[in-house]
Each structure stands twice: as structure tokens, then as C-alpha cells.
C-alpha positions in Angstrom: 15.2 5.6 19.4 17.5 5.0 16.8 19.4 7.7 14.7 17.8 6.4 11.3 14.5 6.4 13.1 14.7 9.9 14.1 16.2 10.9 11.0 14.0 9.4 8.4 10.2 9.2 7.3 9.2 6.5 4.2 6.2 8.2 2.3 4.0 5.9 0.4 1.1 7.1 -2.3 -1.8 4.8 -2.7 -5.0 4.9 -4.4 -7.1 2.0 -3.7 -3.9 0.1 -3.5 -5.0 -2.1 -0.4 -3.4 -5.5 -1.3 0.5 -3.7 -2.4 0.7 -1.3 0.9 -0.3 -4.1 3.1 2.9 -6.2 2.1 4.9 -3.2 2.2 4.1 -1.8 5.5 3.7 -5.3 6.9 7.7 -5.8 6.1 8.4 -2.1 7.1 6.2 -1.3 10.0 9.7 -1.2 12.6 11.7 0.3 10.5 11.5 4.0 11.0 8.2 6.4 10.7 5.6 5.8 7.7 3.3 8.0 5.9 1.0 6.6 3.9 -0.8 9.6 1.3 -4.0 7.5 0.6 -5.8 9.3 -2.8 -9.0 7.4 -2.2 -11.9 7.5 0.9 -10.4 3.9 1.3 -9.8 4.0 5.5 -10.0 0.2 6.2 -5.8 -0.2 6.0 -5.8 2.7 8.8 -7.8 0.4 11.1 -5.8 -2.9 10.2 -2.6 -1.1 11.3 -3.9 0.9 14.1 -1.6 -0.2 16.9 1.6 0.4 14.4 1.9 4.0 16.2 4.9 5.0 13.3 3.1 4.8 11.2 0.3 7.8 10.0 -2.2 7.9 7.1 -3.8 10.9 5.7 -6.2 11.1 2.7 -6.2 14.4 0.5 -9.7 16.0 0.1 -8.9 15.6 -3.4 -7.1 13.0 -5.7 -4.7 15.4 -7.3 -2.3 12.4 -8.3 1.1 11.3 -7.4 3.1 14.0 -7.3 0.8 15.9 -5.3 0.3 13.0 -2.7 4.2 12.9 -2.7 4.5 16.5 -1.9 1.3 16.3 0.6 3.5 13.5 2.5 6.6 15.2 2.4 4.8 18.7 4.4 3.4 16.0 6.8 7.2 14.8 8.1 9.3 16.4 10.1 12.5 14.3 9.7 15.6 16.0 8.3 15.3 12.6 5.3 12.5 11.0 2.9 12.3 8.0 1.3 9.6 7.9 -1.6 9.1 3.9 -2.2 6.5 2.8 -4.9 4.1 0.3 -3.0 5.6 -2.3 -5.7 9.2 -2.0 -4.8 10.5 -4.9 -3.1 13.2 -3.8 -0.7 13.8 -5.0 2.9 15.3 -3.2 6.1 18.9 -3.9 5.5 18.5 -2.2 2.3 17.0 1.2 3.6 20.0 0.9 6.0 22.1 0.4 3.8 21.0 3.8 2.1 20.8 5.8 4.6 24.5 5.2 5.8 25.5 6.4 1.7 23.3 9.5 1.8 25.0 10.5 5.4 28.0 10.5 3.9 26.8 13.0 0.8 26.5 16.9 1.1 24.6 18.9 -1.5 22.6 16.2 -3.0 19.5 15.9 -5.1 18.6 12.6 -5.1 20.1 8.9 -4.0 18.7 5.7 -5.6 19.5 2.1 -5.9 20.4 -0.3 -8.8 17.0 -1.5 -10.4 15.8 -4.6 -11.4 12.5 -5.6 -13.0 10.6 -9.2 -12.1 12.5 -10.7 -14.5 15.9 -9.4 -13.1 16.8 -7.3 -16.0 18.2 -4.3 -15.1 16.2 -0.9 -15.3 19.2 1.6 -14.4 18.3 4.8 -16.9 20.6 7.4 -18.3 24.5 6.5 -16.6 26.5 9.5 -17.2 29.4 7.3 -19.3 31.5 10.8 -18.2 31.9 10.3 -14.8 33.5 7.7 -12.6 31.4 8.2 -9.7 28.0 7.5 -8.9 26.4 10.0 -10.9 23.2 9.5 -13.2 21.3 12.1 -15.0 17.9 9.8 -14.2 16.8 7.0 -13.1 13.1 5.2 -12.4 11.5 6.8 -10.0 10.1 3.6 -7.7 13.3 4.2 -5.1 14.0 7.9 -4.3 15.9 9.1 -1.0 15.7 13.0 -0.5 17.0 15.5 2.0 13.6 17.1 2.8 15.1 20.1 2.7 16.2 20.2 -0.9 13.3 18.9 -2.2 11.5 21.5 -0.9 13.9 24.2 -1.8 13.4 22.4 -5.3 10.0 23.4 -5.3 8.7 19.5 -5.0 7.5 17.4 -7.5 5.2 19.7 -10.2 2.1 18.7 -9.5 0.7 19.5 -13.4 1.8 16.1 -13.7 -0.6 13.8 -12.5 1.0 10.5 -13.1 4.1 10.3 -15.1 7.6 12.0 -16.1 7.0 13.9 -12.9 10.1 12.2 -11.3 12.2 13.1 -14.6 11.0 17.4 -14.2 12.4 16.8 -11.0 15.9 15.1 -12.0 16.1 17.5 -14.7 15.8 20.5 -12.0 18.2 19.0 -10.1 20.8 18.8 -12.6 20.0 22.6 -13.5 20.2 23.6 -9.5 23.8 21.3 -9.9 22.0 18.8 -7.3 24.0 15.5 -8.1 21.6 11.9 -8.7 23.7 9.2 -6.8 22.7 6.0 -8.1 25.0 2.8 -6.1 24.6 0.0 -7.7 25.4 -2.2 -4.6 21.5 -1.8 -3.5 19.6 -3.9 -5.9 16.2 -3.3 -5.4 13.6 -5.6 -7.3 10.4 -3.6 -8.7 7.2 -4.9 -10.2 6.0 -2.5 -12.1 2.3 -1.5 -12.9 1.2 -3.6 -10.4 0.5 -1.1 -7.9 -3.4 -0.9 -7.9 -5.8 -4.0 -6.5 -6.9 -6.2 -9.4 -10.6 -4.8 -9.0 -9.5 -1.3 -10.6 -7.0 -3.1 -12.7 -8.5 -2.3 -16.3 -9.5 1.2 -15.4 -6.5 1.8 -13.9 -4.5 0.7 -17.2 -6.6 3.2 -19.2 -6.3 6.1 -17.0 -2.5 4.8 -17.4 -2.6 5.3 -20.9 -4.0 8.7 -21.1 -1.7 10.1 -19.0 1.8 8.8 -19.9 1.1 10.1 -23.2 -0.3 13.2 -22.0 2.9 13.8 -19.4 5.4 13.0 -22.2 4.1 15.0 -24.3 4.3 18.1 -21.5 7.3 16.9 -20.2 9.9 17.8 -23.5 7.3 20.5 -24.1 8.2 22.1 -19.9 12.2 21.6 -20.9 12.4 21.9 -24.5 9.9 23.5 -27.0 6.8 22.1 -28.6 8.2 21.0 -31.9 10.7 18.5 -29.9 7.6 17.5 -27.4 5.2 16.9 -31.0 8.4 14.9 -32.7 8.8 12.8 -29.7 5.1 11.5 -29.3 4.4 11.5 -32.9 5.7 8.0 -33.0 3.1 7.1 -29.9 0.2 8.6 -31.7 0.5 6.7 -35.1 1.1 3.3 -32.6 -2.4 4.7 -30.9 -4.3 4.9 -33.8 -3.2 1.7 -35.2 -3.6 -0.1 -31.9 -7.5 1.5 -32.6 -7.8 -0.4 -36.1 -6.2 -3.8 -34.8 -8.4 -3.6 -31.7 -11.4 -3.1 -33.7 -10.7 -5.8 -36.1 -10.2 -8.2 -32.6 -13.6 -6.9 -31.0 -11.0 -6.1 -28.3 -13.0 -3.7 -26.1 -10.6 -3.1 -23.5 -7.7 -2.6 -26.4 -10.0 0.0 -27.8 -10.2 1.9 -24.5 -6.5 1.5 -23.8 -5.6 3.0 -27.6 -8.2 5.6 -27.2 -6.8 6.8 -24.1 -3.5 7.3 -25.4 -4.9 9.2 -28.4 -7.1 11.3 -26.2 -3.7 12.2 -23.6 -1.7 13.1 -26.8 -4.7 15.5 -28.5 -5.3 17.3 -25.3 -1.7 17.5 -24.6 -1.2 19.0 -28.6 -4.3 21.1 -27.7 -2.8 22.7 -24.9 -5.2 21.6 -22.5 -4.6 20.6 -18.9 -4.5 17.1 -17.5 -8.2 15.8 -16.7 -8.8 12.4 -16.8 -9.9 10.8 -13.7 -11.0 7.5 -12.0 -13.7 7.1 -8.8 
């Protein structure tokens, strides 16, 4: 067995993702071990890739959301190194490699990530620290994240009051308070889709649960790591787009527009209200 075999475990979340974690694990399947955190009863991938003996599936009692399936994979792997992928991140094996010989080379880190690049090839690379010459970021998207199991765990994991949404940017901010670097190297360019990670079936209900809760985590976000004024100032601006998005919507007959801007309004009220993250899809 190889060293990056031994050493690493890829976690993938799903929920009812079928047609993404197919191509993914398809591509991947002799790389190195796979866990697959499936948040639905969905068991028909398990039986497609039955004789692929790295790679294991497990299915929560519950669908507690990303950052709970993340952490629910991460407790399932024993390898000293994880690598969260989002089932709509296009990378191949050399890239992984490619990784994996950086991170060896790094002591006390809190995350390493690649350079990323949307369908169109623009380039999604978030908050460079201009200060520093070396590879530092304060945050980046979260579709590519390489993790010494061991930190993340002594981090406390990804906080699971987040159901979907601005959990990866708690945990870069924790990071930077524990003084855990976020190596970005912009020599791996990975290419990710973006909210194309659910099979078209589920497609609009997905895109309203969507809604709800990146307005919702926003909101909680600035209000975890700042103070309520700062979290209300900066999702004011999303709740006066909301309710116009209502008003055009109507004016269309757009039903699924209406759902969509009602969703966000609904995230951003409970969120004001205090109240904890609820909405869910069967």
C-alpha cells in the first residue's frame, strides 16, 4: 500500500446526490480510502460500488446537514489526513497527489486548499492576505479542504448549528484565532461547479432550502464572531433584495421566484428572531 493510501481518507457529504458522487468516486475509486456521509435513506450507490472495498458509506440516522456529515465522516477515518471534496469539485489523482506532497511538508496547519476556478474559469480564490508573501489566506471556498485529522478535531470540527452555509468560514476564522495557518497554492487549480451538487429531481427544492439557509447562516455567522448589530447591518441589504424579489415575482406569476424570495426572508426573520435553524427537505 502506498504511503498516501495509508495516510489519507477523502470524505464526501451527499444528500440524494446520486448522479455527482457517481462521477466522483468513479474517477477516485484507486486513489486512497473514501467515505461517503450519505444524509438521505438513498442505499442504491452502496450496491453499485460494492466491490470498490476503499471505499465505505454510512447514512446518519438523521440529516443534521453538512457540517455534521463532515464531522460524522471525519470520526469514521482512521488516517492521520482528510480531504473534504464537494461532490461538484472537478479534480483528478495527480492533483490530490500533488497536495498531499505540500501538506507533508507543513507542520502546525489548519487548513490546505487549492487555487479555485468556477465553470467559467474565473477565479474564486477569497480573502489573500496582501501582507504576506507566502501562501497564506484568511479564507477561501470551502469545495477543496485538506485537514490533519488531528487538528480538526482539536478544533472542535465544523459547528454543526450551521446546517448549510458559512460553516467552513467559523472554522477558518477559528483557525486564525488558534494561529492555525490556511495554505492556499495556487499551482493546484481545481475547477468547481457550484450548486450543482443535488440530482435535478430535488433541484427546485433544493434551491429554496438553499435560500433559507445561506441567509439564515450569514446572519449567525457575523452574529457567532461579531455582535448582532454587525450580523443585522450585513443582511439588511439581503432582506430588502428578498422582499423586492417577492414583489417582482408576484408581478411575473413566478411561483418558484416566490418560494425562493420567501425562503430567504423566512432564514433572515428566524435568524433576527433568534431562533435555531429548522428548515428541512424529505
Amino acid at each position: 500500500m502506498s504511503k498516501l493510501k495509508s495516510d489519507l481518507s477523502i470524505i464526501l457529504v451527499s444528500f440524494k446526490s446520486k448522479e455527482k458522487v457517481t462521477k466522483i468516486l468513479t474517477k477516485l475509486k484507486k486513489q486512497c480510502k473514501i467515505i461517503v456521509v450519505e444524509n438521505s435513506n438513498d442505499k442504491s450507490l452502496e450496491k453499485k460500488f460494492y466491490k470498490s472495498k476503499n471505499i465505505s458509506f454510512y447514512y446518519p440516522q438523521l440529516n443534521k446537514g453538512f457540517a455534521s456529515g463532515l464531522n460524522y465522516g471525519v470520526n469514521k477515518a482512521k488516517t492521520k489526513f482528510i480531504l473534504y471534496l464537494d461532490i461538484d469539485t472537478k479534480i483528478n489523482s495527480f492533483q490530490i497527489k500533488k497536495l498531499y506532497s505540500k501538506v507533508k511538508n507543513i507542520i502546525n496547519f489548519g487548513v490546505v486548499t487549492a487555487k479555485i476556478k468556477d465553470q467559467n474559469y474565473n477565479d474564486l480564490i477569497l480573502g489573500r492576505d496582501k501582507i504576506t508573501k507566502m501562501n497564506y489566506v484568511k479564507f477561501n471556498t470551502g469545495c477543496v479542504m485538506f485537514f490533519n485529522r488531528k487538528t480538526f478535531l482539536n478544533l472542535g470540527g465544523f459547528d454543526e448549528n450551521f446546517f448549510l452555509y458559512f460553516e467552513e468560514s467559523d472554522f477558518y476564522e477559528r483557525c486564525i484565532y488558534k494561529n492555525k495557518k490556511i495554505f492556499l497554492f495556487e499551482d493546484i487549480i481545481v475547477e468547481h461547479e457550484g450548486r450543482g451538487s443535488i440530482d435535478s429531481a430535488y433541484k427546485k427544492k433544493y434551491e429554496v432550502l438553499r435560500n433559507w439557509h445561506y441567509c439564515w447562516s450569514k446572519f449567525n455567522f457575523y452574529y457567532k464572531h461579531k455582535n448582532y448589530f454587525v450580523a443585522f447591518s450585513k443582511t439588511f441589504p439581503n432582506l430588502v433584495k428578498s422582499i423586492k424579489g417577492i414583489i417582482l415575482s408576484l408581478i411575473k406569476l413566478d411561483t418558484h421566484g416566490i418560494n425562493l424570495h420567501f425562503a430567504e426572508t423566512g432564514g433572515l426573520i428566524s435568524a433576527y428572531l433568534r431562533l435555531n435553524s429548522f428548515y428541512r427537505i424529505k
